[in-house]
C-alpha positions as CSV (number, residue, x, y, z in Angstrom):
1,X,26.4,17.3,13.3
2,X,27.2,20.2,15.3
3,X,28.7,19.9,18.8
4,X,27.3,21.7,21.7
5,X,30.0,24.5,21.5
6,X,29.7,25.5,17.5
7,X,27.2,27.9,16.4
8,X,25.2,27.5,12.9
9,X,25.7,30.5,10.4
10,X,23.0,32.7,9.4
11,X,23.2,30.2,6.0
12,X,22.5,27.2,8.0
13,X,19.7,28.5,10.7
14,X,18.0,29.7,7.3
15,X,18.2,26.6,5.7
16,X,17.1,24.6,9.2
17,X,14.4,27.1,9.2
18,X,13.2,26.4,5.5
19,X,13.4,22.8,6.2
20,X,11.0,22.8,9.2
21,X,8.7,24.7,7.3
22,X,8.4,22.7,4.4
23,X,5.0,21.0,4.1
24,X,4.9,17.5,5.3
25,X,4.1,14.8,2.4
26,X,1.5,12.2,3.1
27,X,2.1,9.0,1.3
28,X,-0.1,7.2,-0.7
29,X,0.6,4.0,0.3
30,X,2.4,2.1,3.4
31,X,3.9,-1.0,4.4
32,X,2.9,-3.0,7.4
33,X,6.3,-2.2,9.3
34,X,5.5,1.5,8.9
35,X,1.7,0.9,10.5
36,X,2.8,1.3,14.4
37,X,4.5,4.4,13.7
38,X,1.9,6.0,11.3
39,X,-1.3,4.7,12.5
40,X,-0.1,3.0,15.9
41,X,-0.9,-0.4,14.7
42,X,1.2,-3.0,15.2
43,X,2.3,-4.7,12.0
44,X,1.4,-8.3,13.8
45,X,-2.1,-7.5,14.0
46,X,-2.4,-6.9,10.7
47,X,-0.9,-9.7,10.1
48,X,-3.2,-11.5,12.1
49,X,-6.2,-9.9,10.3
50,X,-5.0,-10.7,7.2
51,X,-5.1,-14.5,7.9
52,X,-8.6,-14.5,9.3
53,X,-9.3,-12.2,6.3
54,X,-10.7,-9.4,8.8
55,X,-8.6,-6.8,8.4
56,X,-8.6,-3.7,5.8
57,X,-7.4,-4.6,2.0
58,X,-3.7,-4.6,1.2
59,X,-1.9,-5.0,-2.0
60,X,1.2,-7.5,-2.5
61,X,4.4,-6.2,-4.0
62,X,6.5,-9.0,-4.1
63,X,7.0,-9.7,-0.7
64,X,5.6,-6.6,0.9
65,X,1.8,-6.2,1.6
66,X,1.1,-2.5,0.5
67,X,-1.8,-0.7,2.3
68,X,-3.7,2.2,0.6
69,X,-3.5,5.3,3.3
70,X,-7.0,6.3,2.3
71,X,-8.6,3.3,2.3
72,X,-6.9,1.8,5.8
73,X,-8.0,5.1,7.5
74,X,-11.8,4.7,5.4
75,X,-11.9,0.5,7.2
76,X,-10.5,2.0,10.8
77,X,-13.4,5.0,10.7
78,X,-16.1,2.0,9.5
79,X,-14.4,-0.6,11.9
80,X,-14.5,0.7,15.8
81,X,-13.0,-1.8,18.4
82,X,-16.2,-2.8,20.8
83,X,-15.9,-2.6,24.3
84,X,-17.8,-4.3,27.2
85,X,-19.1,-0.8,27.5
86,X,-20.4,-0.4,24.1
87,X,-22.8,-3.6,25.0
């Protein structure tokens, strides 16, 4: 880490620059914790979909419920929340 005083060298701002401009990798598959940050989902209410067996499919990895990226986004495009204003 650099303090607010030190300076990068040409080498580092290059390699910073590189970095930022590296394409950004979309995983295949998430865990619920990671829902709220990638999707903004709360993990609870998946959890809470999952016990009324409402909510989009998952896999189970030991003790980790593993959500398909592409298929999550494919049940949250056929699934819209209804509003009092939709009725």
């Amino acid at each position: 880490m650099l303090n607010k005083k030190q300076t990068l060298t040409a080498e580092e701002a290059a390699i910073q620059k590189a970095l930022k401009e590296l394409p950004q990798v979309r995983p295949l598959y998430f865990k619920r914790p990671d829902s709220e940050k990638l999707f903004g989902v709360p993990p609870r209410v998946l959890e809470d979909l999952a016990m009324k067996k409402q909510g989009p499919p998952y896999f189970r990895r030991g003790k980790y419920c593993l959500y398909a990226v592409d298929t999550f986004e494919k049940w949250v495009t056929e699934n819209p929340v209804r509003t009092s204003n939709d009725v």
